[in-house]
N, CA, C and O atoms as CSV, one atom per row, in Angstrom:
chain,resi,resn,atom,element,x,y,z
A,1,UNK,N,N,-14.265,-9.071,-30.915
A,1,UNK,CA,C,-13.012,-8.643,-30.316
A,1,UNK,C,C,-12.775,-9.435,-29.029
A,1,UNK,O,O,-13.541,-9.120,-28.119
A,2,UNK,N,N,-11.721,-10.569,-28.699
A,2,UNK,CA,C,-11.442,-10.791,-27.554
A,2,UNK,C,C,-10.473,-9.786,-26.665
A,2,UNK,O,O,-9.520,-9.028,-26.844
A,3,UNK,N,N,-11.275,-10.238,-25.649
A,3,UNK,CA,C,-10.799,-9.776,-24.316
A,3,UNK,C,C,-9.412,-10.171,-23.859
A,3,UNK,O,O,-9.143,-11.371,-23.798
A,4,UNK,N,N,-8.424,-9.176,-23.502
A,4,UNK,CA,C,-7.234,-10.175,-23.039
A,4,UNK,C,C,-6.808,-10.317,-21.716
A,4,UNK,O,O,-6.279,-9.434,-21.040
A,5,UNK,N,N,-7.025,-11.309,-21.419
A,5,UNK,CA,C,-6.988,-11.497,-19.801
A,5,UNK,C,C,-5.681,-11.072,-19.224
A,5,UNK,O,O,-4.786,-11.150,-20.066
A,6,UNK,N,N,-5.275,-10.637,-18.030
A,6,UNK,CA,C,-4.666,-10.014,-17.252
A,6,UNK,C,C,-4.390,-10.540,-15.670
A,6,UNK,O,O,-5.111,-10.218,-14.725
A,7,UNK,N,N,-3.564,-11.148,-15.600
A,7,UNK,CA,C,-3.389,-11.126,-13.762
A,7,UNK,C,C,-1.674,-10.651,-13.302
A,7,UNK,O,O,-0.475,-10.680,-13.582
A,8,UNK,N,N,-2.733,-10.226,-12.387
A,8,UNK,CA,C,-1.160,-9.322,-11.530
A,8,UNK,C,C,-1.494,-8.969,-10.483
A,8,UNK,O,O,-2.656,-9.313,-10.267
A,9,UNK,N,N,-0.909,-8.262,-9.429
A,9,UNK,CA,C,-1.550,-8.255,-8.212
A,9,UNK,C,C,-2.650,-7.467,-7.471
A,9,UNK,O,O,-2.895,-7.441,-6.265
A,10,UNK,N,N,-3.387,-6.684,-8.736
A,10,UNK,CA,C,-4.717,-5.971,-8.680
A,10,UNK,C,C,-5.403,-7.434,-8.409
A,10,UNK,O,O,-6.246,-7.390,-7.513
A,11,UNK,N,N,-5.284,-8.230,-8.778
A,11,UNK,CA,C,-6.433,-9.717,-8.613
A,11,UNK,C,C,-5.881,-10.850,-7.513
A,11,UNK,O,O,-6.070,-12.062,-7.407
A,12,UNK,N,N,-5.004,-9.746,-6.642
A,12,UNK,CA,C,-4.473,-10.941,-5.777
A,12,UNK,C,C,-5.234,-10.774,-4.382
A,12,UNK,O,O,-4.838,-11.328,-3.357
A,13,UNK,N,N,-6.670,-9.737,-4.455
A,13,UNK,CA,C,-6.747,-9.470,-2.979
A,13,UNK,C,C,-7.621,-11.023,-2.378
A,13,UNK,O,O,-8.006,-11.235,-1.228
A,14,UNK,N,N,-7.727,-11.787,-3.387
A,14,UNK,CA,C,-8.170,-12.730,-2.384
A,14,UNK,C,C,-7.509,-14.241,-2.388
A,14,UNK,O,O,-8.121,-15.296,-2.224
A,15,UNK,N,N,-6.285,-14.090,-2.588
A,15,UNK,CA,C,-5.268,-14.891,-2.773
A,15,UNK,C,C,-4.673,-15.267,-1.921
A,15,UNK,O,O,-5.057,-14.632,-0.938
A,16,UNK,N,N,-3.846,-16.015,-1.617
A,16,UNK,CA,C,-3.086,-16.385,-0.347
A,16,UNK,C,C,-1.558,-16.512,-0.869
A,16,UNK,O,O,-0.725,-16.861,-0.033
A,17,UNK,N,N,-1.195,-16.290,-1.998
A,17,UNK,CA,C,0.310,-15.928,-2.496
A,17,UNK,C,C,0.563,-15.260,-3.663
A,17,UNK,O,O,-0.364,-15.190,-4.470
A,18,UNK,N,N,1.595,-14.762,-3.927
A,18,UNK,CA,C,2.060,-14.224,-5.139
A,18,UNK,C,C,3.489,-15.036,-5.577
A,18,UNK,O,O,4.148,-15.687,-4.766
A,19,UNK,N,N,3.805,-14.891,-6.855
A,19,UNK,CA,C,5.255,-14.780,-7.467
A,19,UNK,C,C,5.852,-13.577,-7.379
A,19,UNK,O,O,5.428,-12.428,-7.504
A,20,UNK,N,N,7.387,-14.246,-7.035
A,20,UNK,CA,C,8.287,-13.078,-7.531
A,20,UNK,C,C,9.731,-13.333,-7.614
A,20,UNK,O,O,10.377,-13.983,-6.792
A,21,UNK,N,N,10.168,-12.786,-8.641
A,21,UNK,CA,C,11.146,-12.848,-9.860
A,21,UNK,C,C,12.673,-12.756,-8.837
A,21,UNK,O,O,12.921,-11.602,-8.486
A,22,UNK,N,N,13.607,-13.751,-8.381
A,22,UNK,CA,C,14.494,-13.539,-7.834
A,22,UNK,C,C,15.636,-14.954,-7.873
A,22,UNK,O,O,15.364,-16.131,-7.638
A,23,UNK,N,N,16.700,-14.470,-8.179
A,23,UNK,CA,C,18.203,-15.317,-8.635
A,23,UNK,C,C,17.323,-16.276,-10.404
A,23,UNK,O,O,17.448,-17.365,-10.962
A,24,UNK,N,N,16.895,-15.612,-10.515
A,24,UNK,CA,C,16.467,-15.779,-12.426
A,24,UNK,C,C,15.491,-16.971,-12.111
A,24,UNK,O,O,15.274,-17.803,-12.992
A,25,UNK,N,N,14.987,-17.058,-11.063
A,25,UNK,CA,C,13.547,-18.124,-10.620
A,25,UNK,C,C,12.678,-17.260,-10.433
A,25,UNK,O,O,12.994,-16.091,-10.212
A,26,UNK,N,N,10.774,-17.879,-10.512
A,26,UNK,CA,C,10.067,-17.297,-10.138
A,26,UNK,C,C,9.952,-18.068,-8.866
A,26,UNK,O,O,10.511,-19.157,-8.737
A,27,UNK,N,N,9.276,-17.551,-7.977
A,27,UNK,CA,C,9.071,-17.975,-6.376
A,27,UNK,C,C,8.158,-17.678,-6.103
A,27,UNK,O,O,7.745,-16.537,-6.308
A,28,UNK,N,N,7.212,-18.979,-5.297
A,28,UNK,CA,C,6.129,-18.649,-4.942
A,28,UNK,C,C,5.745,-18.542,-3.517
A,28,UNK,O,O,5.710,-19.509,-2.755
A,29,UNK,N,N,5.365,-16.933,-3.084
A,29,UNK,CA,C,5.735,-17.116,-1.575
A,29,UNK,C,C,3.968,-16.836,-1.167
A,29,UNK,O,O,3.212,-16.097,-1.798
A,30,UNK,N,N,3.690,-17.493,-0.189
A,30,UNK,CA,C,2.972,-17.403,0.624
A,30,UNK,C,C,2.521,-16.388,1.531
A,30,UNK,O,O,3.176,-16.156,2.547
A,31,UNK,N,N,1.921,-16.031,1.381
A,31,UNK,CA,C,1.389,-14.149,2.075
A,31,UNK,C,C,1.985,-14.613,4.055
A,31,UNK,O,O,3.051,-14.303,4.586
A,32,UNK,N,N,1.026,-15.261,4.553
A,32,UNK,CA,C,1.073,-15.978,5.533
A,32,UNK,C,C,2.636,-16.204,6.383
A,32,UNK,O,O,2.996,-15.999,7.542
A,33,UNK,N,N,3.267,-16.695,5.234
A,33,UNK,CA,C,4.526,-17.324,5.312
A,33,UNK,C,C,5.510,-15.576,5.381
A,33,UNK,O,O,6.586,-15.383,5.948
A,34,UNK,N,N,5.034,-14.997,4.939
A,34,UNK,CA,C,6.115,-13.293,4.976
A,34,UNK,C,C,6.007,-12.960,6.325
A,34,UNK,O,O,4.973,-13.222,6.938
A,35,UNK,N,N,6.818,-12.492,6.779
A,35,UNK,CA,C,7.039,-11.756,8.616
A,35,UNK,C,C,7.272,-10.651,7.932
A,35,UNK,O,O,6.226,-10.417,7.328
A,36,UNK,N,N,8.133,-9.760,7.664
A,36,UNK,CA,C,8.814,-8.968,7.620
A,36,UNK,C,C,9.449,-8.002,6.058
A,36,UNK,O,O,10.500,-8.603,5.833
A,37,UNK,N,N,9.356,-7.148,5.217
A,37,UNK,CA,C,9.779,-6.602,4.352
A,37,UNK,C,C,10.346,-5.673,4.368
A,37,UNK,O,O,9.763,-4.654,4.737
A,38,UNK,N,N,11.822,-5.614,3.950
A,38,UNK,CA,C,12.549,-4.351,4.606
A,38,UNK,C,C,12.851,-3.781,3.303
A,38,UNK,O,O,12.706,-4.435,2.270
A,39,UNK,N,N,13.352,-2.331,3.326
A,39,UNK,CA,C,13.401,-1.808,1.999
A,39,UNK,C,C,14.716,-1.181,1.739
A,39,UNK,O,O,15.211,-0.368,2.520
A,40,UNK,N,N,15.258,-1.545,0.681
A,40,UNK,CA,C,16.782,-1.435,0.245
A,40,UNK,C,C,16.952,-0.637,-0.855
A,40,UNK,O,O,17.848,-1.054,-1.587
A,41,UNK,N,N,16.257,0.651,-1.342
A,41,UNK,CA,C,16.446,1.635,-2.266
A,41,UNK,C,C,15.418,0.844,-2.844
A,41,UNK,O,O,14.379,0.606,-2.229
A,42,UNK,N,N,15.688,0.341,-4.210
A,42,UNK,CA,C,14.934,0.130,-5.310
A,42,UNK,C,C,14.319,-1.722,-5.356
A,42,UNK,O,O,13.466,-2.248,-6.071
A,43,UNK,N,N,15.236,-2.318,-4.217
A,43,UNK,CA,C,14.974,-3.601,-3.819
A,43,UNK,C,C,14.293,-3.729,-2.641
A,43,UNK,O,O,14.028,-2.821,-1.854
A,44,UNK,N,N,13.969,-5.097,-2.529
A,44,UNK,CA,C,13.337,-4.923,-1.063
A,44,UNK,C,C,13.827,-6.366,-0.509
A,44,UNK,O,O,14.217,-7.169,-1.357
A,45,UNK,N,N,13.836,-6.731,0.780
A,45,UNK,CA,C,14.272,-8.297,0.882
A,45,UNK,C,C,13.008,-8.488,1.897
A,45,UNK,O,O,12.424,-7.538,2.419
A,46,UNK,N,N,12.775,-9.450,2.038
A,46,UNK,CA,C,11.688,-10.489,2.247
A,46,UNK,C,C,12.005,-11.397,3.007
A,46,UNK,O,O,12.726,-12.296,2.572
A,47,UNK,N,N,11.534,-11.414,4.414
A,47,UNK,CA,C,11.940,-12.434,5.609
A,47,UNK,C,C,10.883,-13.171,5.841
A,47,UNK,O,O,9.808,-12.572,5.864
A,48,UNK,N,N,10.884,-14.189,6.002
A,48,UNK,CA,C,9.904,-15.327,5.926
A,48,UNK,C,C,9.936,-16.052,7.371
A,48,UNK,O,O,10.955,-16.109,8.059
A,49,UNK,N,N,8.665,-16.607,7.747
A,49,UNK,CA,C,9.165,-17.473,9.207
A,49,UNK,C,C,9.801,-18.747,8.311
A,49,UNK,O,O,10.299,-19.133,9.368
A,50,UNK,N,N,10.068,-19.354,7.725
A,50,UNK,CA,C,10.661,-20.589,7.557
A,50,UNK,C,C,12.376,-19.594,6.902
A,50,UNK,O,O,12.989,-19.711,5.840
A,51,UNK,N,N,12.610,-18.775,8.010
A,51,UNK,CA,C,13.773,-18.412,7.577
A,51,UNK,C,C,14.416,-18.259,6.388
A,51,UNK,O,O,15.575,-18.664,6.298
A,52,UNK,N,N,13.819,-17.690,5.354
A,52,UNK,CA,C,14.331,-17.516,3.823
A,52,UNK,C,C,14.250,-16.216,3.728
A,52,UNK,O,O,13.357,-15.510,4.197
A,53,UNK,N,N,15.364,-15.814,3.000
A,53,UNK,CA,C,14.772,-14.703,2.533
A,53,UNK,C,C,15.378,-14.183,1.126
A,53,UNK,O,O,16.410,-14.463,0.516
A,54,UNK,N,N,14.399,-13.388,0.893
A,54,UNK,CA,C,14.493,-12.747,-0.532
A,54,UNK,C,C,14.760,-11.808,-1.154
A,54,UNK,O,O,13.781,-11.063,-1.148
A,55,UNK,N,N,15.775,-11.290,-1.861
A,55,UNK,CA,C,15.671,-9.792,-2.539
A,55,UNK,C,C,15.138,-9.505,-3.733
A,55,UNK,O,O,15.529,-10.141,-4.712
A,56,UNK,N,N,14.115,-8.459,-3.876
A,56,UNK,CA,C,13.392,-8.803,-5.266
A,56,UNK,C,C,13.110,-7.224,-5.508
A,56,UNK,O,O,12.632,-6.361,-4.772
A,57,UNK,N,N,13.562,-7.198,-6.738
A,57,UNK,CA,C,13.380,-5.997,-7.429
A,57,UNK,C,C,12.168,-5.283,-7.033
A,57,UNK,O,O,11.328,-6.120,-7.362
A,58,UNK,N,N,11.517,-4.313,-6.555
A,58,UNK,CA,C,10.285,-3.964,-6.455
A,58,UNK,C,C,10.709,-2.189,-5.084
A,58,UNK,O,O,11.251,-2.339,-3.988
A,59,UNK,N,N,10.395,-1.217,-5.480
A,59,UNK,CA,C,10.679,-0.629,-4.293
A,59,UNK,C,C,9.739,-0.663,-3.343
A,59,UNK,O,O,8.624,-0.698,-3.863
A,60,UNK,N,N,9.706,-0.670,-2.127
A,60,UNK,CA,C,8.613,-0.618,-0.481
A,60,UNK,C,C,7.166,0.201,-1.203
A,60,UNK,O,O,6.120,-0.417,-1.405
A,61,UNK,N,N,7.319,1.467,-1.486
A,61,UNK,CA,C,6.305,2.281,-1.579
A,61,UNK,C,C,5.414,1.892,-2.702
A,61,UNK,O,O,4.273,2.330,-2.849
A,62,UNK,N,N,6.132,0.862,-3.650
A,62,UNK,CA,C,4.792,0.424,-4.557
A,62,UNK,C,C,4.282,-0.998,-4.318
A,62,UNK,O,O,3.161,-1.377,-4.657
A,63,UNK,N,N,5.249,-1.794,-3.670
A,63,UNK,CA,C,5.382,-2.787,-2.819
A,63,UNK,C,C,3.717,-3.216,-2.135
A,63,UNK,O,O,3.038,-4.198,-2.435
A,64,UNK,N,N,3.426,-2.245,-1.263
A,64,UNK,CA,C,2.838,-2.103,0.082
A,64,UNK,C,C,0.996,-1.717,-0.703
A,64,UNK,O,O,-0.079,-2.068,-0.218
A,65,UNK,N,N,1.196,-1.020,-1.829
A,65,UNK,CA,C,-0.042,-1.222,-2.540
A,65,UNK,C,C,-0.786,-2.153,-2.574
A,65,UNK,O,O,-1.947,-2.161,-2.163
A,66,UNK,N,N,-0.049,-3.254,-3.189
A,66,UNK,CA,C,-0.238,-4.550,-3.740
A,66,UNK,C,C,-0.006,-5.531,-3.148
A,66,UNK,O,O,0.093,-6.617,-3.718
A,67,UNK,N,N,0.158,-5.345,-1.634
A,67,UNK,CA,C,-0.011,-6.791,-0.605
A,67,UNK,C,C,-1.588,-6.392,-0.084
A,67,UNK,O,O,-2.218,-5.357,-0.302
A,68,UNK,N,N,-1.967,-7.549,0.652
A,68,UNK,CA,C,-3.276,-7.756,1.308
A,68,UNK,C,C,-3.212,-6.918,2.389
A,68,UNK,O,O,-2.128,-6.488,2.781
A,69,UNK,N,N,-4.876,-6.466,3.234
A,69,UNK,CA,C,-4.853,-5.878,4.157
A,69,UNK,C,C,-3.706,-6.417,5.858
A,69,UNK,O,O,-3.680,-5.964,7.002
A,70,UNK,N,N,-3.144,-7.249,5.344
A,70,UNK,CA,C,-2.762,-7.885,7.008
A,70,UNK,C,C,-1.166,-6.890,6.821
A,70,UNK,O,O,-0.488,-6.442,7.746
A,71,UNK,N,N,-0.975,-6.796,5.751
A,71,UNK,CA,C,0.625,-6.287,5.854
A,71,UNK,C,C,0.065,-4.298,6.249
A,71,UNK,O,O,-0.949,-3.713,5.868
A,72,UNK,N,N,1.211,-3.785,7.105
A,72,UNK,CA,C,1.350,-2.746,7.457
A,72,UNK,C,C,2.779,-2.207,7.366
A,72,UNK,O,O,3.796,-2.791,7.740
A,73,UNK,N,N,2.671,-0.804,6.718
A,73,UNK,CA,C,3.776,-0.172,6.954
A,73,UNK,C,C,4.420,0.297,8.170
A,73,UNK,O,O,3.473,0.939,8.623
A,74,UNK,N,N,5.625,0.479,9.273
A,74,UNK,CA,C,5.348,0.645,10.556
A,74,UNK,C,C,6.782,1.624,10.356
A,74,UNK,O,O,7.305,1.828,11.451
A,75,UNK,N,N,7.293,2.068,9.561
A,75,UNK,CA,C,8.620,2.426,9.010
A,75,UNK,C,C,8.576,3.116,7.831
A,75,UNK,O,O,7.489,3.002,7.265
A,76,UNK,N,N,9.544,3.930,7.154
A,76,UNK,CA,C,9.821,4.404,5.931
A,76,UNK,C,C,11.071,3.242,5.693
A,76,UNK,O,O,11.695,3.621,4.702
A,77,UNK,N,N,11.602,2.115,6.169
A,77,UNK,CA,C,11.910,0.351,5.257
A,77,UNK,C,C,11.279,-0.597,5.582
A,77,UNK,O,O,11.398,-1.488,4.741
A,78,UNK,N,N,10.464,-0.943,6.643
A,78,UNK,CA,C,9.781,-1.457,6.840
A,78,UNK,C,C,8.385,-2.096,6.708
A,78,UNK,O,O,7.615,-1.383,7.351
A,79,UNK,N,N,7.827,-2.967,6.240
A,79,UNK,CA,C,6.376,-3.407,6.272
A,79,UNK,C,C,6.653,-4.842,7.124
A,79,UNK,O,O,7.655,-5.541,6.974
A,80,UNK,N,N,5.552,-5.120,8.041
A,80,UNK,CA,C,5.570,-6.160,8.409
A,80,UNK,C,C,4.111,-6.875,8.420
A,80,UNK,O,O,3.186,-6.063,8.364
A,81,UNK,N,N,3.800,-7.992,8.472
A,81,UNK,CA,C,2.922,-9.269,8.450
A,81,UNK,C,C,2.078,-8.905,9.264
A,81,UNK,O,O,2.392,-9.944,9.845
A,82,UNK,N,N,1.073,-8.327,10.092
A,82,UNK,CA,C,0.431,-8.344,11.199
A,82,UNK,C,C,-0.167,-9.691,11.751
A,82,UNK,O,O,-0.765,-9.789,12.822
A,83,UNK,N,N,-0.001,-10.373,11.160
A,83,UNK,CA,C,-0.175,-11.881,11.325
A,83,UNK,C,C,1.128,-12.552,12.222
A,83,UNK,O,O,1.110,-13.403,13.111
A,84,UNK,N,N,1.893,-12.043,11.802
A,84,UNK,CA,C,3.042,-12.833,12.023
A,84,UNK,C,C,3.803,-11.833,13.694
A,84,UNK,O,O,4.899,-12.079,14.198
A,85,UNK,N,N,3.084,-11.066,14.046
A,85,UNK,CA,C,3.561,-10.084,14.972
A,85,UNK,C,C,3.528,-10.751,16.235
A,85,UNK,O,O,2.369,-10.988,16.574
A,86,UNK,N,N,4.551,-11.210,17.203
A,86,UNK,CA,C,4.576,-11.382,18.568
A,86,UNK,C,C,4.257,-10.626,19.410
A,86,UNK,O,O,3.390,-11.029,20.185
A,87,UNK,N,N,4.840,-9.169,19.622
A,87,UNK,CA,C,4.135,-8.483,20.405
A,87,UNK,C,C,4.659,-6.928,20.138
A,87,UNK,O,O,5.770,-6.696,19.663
A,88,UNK,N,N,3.799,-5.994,20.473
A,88,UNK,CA,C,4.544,-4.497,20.723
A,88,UNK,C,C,4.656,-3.730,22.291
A,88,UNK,O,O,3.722,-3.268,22.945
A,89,UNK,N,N,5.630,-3.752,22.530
A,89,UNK,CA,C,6.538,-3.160,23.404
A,89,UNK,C,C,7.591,-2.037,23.032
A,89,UNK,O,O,8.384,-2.019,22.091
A,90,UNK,N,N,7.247,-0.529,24.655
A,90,UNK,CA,C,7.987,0.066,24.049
A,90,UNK,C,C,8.851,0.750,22.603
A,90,UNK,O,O,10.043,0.954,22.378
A,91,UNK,N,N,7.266,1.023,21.597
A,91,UNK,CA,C,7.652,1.739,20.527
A,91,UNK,C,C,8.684,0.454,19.640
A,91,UNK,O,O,9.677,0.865,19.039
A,92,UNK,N,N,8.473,-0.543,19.628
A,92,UNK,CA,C,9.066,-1.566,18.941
A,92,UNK,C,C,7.961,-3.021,19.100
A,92,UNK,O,O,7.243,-3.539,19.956
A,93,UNK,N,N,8.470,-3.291,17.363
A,93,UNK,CA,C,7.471,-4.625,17.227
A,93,UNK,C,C,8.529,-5.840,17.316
A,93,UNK,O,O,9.735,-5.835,17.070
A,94,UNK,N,N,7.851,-6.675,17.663
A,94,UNK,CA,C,8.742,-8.182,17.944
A,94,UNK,C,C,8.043,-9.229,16.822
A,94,UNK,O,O,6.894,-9.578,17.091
A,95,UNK,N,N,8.350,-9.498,16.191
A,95,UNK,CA,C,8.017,-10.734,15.275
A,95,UNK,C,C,9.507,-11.233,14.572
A,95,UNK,O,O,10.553,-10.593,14.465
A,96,UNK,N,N,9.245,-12.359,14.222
A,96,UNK,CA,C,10.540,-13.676,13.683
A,96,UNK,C,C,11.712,-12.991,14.342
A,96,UNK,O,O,12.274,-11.982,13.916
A,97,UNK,N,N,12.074,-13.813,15.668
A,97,UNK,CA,C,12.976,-12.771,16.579
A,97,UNK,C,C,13.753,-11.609,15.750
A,97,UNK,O,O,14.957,-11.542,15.505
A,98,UNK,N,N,13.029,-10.986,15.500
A,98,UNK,CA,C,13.731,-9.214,14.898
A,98,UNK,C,C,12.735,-8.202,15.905
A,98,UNK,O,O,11.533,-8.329,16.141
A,99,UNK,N,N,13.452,-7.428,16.274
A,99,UNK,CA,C,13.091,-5.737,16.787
A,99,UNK,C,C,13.209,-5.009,15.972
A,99,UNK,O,O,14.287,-4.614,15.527
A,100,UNK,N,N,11.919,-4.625,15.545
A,100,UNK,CA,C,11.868,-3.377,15.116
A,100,UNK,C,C,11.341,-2.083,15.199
A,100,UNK,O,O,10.119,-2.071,15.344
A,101,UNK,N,N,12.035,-0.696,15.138
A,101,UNK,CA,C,11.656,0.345,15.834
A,101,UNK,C,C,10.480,0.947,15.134
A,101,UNK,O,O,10.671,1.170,13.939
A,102,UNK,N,N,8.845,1.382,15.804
A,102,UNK,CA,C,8.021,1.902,14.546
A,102,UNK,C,C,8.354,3.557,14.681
A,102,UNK,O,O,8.631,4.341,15.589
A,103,UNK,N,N,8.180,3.595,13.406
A,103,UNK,CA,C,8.381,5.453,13.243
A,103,UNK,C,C,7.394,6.250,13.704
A,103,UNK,O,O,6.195,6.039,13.526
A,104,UNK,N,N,7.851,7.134,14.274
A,104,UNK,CA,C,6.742,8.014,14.709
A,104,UNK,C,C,5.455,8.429,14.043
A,104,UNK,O,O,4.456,8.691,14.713
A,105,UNK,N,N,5.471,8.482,12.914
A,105,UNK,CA,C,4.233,8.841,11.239
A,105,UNK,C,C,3.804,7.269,11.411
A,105,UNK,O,O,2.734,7.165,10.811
A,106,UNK,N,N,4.089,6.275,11.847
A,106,UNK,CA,C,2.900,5.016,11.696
A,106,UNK,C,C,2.814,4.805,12.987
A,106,UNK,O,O,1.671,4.370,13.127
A,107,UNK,N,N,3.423,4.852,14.241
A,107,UNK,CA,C,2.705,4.787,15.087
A,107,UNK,C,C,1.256,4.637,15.253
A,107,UNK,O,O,0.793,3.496,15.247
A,108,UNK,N,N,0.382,5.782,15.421
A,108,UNK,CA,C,-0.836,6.079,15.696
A,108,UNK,C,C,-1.689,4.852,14.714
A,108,UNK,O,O,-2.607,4.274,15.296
A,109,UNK,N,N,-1.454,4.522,13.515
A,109,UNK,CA,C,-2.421,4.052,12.450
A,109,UNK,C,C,-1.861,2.715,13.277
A,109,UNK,O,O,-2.776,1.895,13.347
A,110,UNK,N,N,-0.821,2.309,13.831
A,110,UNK,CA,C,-0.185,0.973,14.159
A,110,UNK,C,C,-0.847,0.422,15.340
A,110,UNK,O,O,-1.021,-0.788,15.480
A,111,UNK,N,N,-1.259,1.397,16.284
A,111,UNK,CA,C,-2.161,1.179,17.584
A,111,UNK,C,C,-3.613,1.488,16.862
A,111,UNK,O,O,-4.143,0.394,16.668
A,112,UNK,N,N,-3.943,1.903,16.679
A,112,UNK,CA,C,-5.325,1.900,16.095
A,112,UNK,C,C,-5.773,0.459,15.425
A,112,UNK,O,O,-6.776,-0.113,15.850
A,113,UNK,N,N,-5.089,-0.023,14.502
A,113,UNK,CA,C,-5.277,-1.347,13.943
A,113,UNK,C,C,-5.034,-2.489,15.173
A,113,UNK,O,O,-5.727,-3.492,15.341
A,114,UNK,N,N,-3.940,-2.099,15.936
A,114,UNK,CA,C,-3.983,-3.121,16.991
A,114,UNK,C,C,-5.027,-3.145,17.917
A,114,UNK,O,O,-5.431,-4.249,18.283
A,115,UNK,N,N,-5.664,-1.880,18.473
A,115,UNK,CA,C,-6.649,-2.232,19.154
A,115,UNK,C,C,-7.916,-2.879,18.399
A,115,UNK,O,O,-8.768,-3.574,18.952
A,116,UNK,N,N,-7.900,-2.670,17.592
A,116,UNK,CA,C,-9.170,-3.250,17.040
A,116,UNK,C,C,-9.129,-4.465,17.031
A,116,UNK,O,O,-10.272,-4.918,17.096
A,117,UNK,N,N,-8.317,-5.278,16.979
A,117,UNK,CA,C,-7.688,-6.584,17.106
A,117,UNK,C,C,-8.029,-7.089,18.783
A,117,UNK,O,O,-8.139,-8.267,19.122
A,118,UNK,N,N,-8.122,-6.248,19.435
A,118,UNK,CA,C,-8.014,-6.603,21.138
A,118,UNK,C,C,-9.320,-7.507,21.266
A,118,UNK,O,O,-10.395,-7.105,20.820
A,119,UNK,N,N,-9.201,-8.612,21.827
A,119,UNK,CA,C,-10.499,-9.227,22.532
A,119,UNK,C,C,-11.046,-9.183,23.631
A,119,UNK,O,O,-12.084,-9.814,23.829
C-alpha cells in the first residue's frame, strides 16, 4: 500500500514561505517579507514590507494556526510579523508605517513575548 504524501501548512513550521491562491495566481510569499495581516470577514489581506498586498481567501482565526511562531495575534483583525515590528508605544504597535491599536485580550500575552525579547 503506498503512502500518499501530503504538504500543507502542518509541514510549514520550518519553512520560510508559503503559497497562496489570489487574482487566479498562486503566490509565493515569504514569511519574513509579511508585516501585517488584517482580517476582512472570511478574507484576509496581507501587507508586506515591499509594499504589496494581498487578499486571500482564508479567515484570521484559522489563518494564525498555520503561520510560524514569529506572527502574533494583537487584535480580533489583526496579526502582525513580530519580526517586522518597529516599536510599541502607548497601547499601539508601529511596524510598515501603520498604527495599530492592540486589544485589550492580547495585550498581556503581547508584553510578555516582548519582554522576553529584551536584551
Amino acid at each position: 500500500m503506498k503512502k500518499k504524501l501530503q504538504f500543507g501548512f502542518s509541514d510549514m513550521e520550518n519553512k520560510t514561505y508559503a503559497f497562496i491562491k489570489t487574482d487566479k495566481k498562486m503566490i509565493k510569499l515569504f514569511f519574513d517579507d509579511i508585516s501585517v495581516i488584517k482580517g476582512l470577514g472570511n478574507y484576509v489581506e496581507i501587507h508586506t514590507k515591499s509594499d504589496k498586498n494581498y487578499v486571500y481567501y482564508k479567515a484570521l482565526r484559522d489563518l494564525i494556526e498555520k503561520l510560524p511562531a514569529q506572527f502574533m495575534r494583537i487584535h480580533n483583525s489583526y496579526i502582525i510579523n513580530l519580526t517586522n515590528v518597529d516599536y510599541f508605544e502607548d497601547n499601539q504597535i508601529t511596524l510598515a508605517n501603520l498604527k495599530i491599536t492592540v486589544a485589550k485580550s492580547y495585550r498581556e500575552c503581547l508584553l510578555a513575548t516582548l519582554n522576553k525579547m529584551l536584551m
